[in-house]
Backbone as JSON Lines, residues from 0, in Angstrom:
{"i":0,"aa":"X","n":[-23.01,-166.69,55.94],"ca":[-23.43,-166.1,57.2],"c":[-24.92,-165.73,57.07]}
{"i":1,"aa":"X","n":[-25.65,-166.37,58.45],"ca":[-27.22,-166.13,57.99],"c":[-27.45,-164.03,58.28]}
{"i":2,"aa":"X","n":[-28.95,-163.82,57.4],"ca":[-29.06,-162.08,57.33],"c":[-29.42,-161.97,58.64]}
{"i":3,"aa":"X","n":[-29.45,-161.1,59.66],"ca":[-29.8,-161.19,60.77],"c":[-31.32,-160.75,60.68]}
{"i":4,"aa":"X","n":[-32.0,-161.07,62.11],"ca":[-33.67,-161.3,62.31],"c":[-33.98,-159.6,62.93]}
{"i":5,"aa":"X","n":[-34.79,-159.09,62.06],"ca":[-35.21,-157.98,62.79],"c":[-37.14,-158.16,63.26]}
{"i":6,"aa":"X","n":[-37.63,-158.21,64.03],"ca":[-38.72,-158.41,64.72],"c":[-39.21,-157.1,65.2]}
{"i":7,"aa":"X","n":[-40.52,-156.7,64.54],"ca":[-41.0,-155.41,65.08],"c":[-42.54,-156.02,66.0]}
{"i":8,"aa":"X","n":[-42.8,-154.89,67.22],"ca":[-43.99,-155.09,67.91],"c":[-45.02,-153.94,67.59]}
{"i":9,"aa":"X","n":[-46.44,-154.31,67.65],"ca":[-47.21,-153.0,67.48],"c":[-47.06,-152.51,68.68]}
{"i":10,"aa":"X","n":[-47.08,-151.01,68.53],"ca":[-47.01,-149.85,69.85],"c":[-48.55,-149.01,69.86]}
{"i":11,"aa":"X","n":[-48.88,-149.15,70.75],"ca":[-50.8,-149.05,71.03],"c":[-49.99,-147.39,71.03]}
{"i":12,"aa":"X","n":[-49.61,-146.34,70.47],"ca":[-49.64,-144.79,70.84],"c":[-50.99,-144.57,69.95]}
{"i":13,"aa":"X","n":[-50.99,-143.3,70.49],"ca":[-51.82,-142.58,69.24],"c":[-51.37,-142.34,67.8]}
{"i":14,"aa":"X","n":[-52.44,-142.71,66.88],"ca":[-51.58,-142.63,65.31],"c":[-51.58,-140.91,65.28]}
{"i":15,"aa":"X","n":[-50.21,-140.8,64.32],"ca":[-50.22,-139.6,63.55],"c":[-50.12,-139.43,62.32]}
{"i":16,"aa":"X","n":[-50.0,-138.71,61.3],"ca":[-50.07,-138.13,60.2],"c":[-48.89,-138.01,60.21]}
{"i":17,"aa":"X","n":[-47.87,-138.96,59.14],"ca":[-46.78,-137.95,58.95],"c":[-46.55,-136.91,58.28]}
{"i":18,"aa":"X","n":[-47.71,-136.51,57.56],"ca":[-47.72,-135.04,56.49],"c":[-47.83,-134.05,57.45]}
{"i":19,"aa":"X","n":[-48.43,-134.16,58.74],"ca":[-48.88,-132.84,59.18],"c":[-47.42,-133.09,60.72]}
{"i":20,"aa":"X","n":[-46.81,-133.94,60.55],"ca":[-45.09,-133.6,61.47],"c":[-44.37,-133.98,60.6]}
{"i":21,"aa":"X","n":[-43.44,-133.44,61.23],"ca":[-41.79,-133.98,60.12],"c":[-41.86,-135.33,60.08]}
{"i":22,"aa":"X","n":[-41.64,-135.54,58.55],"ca":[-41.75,-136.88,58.06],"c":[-40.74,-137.98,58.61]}
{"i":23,"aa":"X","n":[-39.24,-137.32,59.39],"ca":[-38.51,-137.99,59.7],"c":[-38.51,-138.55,61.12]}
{"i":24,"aa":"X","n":[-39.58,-137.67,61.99],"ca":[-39.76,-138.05,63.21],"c":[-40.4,-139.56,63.09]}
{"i":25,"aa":"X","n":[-41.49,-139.69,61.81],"ca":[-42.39,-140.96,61.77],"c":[-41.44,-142.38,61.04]}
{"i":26,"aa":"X","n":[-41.9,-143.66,62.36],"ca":[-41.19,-144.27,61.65],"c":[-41.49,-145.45,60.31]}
{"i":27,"aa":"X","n":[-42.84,-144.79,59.96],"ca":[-43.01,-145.79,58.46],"c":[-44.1,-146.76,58.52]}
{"i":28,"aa":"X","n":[-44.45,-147.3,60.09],"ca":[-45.03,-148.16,60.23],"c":[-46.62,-147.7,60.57]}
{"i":29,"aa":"X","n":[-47.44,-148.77,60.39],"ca":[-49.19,-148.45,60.55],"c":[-49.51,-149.59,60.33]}
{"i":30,"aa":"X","n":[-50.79,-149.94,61.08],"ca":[-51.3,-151.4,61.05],"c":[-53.13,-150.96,61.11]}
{"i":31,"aa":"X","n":[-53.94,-150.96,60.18],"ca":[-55.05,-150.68,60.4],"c":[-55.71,-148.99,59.82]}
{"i":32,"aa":"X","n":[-56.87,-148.59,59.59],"ca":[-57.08,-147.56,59.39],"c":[-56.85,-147.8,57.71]}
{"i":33,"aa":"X","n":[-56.27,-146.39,57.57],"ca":[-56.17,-145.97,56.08],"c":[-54.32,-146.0,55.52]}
{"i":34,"aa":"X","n":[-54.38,-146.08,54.51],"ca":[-52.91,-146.08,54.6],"c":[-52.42,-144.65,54.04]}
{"i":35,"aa":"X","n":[-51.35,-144.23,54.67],"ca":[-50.41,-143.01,54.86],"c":[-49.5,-143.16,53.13]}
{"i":36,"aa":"X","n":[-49.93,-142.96,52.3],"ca":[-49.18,-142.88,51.37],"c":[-47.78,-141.76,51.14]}
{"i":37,"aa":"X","n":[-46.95,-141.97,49.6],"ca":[-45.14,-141.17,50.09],"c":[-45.93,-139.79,49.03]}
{"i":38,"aa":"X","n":[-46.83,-139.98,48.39],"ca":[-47.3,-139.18,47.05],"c":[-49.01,-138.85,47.36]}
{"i":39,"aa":"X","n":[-49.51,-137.96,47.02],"ca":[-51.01,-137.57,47.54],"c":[-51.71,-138.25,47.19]}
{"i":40,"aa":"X","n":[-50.78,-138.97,45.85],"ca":[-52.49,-139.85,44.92],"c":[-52.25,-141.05,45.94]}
{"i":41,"aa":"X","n":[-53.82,-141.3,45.99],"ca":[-54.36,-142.7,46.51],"c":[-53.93,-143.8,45.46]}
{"i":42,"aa":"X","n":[-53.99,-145.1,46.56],"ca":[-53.53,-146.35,45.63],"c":[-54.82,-146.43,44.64]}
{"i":43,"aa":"X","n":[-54.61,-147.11,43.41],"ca":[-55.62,-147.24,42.53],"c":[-56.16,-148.41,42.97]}
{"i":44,"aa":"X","n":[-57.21,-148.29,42.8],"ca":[-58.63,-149.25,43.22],"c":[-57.79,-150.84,42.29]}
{"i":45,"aa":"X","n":[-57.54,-150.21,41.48],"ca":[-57.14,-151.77,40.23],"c":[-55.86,-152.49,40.5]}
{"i":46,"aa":"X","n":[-55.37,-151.74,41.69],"ca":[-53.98,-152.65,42.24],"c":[-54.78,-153.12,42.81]}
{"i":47,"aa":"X","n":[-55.74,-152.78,43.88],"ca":[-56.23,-153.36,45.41],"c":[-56.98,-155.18,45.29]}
{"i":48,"aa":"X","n":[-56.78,-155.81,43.52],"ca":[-57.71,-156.69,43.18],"c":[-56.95,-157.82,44.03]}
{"i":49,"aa":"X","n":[-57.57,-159.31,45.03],"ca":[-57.35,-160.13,45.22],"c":[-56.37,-161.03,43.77]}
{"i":50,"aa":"X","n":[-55.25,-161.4,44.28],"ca":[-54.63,-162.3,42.77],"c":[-55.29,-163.83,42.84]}
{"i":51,"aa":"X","n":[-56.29,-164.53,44.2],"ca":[-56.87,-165.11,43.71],"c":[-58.53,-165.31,43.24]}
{"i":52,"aa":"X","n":[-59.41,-164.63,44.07],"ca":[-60.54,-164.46,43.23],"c":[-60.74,-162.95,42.72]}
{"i":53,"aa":"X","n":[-60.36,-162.23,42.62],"ca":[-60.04,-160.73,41.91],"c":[-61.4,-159.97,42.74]}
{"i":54,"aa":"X","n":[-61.51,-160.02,43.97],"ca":[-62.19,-159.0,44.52],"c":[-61.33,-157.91,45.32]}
{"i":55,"aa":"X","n":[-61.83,-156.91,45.85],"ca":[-61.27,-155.81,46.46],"c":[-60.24,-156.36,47.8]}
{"i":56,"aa":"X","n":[-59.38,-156.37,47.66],"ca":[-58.67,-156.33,49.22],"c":[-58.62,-155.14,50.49]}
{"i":57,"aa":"X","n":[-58.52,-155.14,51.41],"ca":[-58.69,-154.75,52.3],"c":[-57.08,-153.86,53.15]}
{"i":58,"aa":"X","n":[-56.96,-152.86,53.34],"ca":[-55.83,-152.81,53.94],"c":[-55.46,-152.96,55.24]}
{"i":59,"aa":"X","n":[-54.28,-153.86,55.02],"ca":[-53.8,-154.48,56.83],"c":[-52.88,-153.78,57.65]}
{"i":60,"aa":"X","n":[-51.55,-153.33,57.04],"ca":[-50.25,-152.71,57.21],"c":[-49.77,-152.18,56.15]}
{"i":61,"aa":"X","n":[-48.86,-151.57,56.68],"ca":[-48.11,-150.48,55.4],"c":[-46.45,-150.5,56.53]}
{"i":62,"aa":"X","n":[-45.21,-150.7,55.56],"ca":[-44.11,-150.83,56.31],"c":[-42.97,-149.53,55.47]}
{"i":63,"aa":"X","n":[-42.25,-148.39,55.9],"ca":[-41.42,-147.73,55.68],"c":[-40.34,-148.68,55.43]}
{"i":64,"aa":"X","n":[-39.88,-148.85,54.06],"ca":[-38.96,-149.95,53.86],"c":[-37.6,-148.93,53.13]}
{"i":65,"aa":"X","n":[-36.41,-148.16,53.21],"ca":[-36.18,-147.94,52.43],"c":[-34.68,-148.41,51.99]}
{"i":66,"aa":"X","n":[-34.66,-148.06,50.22],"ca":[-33.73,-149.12,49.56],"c":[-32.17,-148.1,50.37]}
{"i":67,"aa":"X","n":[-31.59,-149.09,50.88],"ca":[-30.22,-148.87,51.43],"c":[-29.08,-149.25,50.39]}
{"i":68,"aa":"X","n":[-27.98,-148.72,50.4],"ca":[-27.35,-148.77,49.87],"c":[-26.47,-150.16,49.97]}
{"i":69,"aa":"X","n":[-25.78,-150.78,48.76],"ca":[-25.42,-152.04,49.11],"c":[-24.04,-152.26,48.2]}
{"i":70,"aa":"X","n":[-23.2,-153.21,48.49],"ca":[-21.91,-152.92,47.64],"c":[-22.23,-154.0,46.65]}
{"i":71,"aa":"X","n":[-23.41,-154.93,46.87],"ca":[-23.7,-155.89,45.53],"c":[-24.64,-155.07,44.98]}
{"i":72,"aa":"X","n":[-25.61,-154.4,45.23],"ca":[-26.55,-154.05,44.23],"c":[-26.15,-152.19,43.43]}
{"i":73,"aa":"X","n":[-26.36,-152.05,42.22],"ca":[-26.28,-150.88,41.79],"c":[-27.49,-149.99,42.38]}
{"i":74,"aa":"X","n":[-26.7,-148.49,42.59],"ca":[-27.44,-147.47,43.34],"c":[-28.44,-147.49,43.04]}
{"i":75,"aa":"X","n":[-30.09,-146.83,43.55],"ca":[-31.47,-146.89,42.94],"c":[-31.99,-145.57,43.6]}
{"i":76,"aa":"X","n":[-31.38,-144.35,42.67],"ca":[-31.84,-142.61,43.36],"c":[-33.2,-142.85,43.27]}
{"i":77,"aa":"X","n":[-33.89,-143.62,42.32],"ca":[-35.26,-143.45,41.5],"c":[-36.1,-143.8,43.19]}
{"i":78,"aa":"X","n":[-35.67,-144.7,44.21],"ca":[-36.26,-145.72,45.24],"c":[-35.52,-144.87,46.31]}
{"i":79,"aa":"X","n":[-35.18,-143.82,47.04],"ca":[-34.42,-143.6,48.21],"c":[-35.41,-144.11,49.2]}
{"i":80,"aa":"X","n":[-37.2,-143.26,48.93],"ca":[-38.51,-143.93,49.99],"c":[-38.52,-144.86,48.9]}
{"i":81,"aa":"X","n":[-39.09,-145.79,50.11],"ca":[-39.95,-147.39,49.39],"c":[-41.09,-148.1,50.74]}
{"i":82,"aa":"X","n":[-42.2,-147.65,50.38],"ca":[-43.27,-147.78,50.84],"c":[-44.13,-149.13,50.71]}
{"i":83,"aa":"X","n":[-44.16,-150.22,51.7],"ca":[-44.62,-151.49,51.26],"c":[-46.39,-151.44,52.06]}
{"i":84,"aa":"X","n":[-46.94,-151.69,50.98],"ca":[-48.5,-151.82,51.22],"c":[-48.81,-152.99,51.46]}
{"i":85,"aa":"X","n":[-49.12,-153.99,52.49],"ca":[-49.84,-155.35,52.24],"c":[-52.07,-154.94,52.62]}
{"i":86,"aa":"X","n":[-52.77,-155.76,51.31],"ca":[-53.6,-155.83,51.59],"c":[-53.93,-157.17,51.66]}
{"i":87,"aa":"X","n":[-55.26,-157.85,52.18],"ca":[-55.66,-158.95,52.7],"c":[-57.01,-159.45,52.11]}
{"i":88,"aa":"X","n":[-57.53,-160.34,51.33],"ca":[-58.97,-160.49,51.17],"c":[-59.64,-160.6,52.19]}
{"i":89,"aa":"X","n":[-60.65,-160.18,52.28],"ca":[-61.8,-160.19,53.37],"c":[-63.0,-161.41,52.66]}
{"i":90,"aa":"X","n":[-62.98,-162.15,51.39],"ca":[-63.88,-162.88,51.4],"c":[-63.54,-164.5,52.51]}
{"i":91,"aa":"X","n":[-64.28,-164.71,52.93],"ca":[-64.18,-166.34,53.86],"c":[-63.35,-167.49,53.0]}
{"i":92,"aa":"X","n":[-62.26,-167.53,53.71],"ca":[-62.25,-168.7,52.98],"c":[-60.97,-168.55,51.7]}
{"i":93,"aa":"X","n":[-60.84,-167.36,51.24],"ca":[-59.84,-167.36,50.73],"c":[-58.7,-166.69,51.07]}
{"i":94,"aa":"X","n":[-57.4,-167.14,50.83],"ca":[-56.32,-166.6,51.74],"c":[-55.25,-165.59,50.28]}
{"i":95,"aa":"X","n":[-56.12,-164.96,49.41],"ca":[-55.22,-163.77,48.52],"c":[-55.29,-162.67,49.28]}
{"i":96,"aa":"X","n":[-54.18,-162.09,48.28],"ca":[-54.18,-160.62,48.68],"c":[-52.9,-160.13,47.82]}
{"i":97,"aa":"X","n":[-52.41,-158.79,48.22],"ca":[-51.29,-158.32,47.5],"c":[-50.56,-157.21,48.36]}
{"i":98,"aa":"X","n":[-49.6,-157.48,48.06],"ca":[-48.3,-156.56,48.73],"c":[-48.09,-155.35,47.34]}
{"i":99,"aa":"X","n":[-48.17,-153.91,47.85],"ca":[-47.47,-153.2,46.77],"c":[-46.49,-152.48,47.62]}
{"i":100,"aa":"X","n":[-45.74,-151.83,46.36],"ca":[-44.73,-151.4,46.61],"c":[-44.67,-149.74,46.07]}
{"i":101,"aa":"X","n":[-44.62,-148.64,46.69],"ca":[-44.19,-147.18,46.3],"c":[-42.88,-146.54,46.61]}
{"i":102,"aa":"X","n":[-42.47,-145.99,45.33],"ca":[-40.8,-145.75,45.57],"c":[-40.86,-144.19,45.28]}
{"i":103,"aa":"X","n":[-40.19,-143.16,46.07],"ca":[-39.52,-141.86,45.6],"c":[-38.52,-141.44,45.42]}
{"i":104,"aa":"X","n":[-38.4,-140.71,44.38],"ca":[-36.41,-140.43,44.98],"c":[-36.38,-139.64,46.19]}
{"i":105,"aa":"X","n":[-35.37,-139.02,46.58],"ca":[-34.9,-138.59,47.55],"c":[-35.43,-137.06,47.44]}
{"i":106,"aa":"X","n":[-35.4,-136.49,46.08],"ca":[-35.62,-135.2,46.03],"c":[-36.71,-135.55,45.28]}
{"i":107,"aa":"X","n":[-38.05,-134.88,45.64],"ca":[-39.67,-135.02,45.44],"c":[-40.12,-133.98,45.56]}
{"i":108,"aa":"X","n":[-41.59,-133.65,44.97],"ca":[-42.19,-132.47,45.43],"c":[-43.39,-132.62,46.84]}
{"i":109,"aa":"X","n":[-42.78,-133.9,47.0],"ca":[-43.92,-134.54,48.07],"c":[-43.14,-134.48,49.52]}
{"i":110,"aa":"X","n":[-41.93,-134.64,49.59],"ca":[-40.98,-135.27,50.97],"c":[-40.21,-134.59,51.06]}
{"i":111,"aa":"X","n":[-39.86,-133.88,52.45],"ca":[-38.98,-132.88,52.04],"c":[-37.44,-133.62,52.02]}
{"i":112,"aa":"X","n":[-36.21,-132.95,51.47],"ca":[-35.03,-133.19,51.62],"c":[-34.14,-132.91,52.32]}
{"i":113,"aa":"X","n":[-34.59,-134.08,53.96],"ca":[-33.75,-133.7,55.19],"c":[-32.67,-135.1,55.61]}
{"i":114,"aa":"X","n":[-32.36,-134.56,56.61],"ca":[-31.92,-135.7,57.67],"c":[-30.34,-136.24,56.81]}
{"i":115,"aa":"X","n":[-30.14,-137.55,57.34],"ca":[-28.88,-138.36,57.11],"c":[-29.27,-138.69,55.81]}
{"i":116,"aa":"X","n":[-27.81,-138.92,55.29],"ca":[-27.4,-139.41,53.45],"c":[-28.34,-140.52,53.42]}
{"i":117,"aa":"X","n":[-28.88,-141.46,54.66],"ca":[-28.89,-143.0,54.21],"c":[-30.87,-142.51,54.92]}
{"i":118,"aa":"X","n":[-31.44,-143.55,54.37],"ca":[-33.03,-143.16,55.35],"c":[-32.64,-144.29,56.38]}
């Protein structure tokens, strides 16, 4: 049975901060600007390298991804948030870049511990 297609659109609102509202009102997503990290520290400059000419990438989107529970895969408390970063090279001409990935558990000193069992 094929996974089913989920398709998201950008929504022109005004951006917010999810640190400064409840984190659960926000839904994860951002396209542009700076990226909203799950932890205060900034991404390190030495992830941000192009994997094909190793210059600085640029950030495009950031997607609220988080690990759901599954009856094939074993539990992952370590991942409840999972934060996907894609950046983009900005040199002409070349098409690298890199996707990262940030995981929290559920109980953090960063996020508070609300809402439903599942994110």
């Amino acid at each position: 049975m094929p996974m089913p297609l989920q398709l998201g659109y950008l929504d022109f609102t005004p951006p917010t901060n999810p640190f400064l509202t409840p984190y659960l009102d926000w839904d994860g997503g951002k396209v542009g600007g700076r990226p909203h990290t799950l932890s205060p520290s900034p991404i390190p400059s030495s992830s941000c390298l192009c994997t094909s000419c190793n210059k600085v990438c640029v950030f495009l989107l950031q997607l609220y991804a988080p690990c759901d529970s599954s009856p094939t895969l074993p539990p992952r408390p370590w991942a409840y948030h999972r934060m996907l970063y894609l950046l983009l090279c900005p040199t002409p001409g070349c098409l690298g870049g890199v996707l990262l990935r940030e995981t929290l558990p559920r109980d953090n000193p960063h996020l508070p511990y609300e809402g439903d069992e599942e994110p």
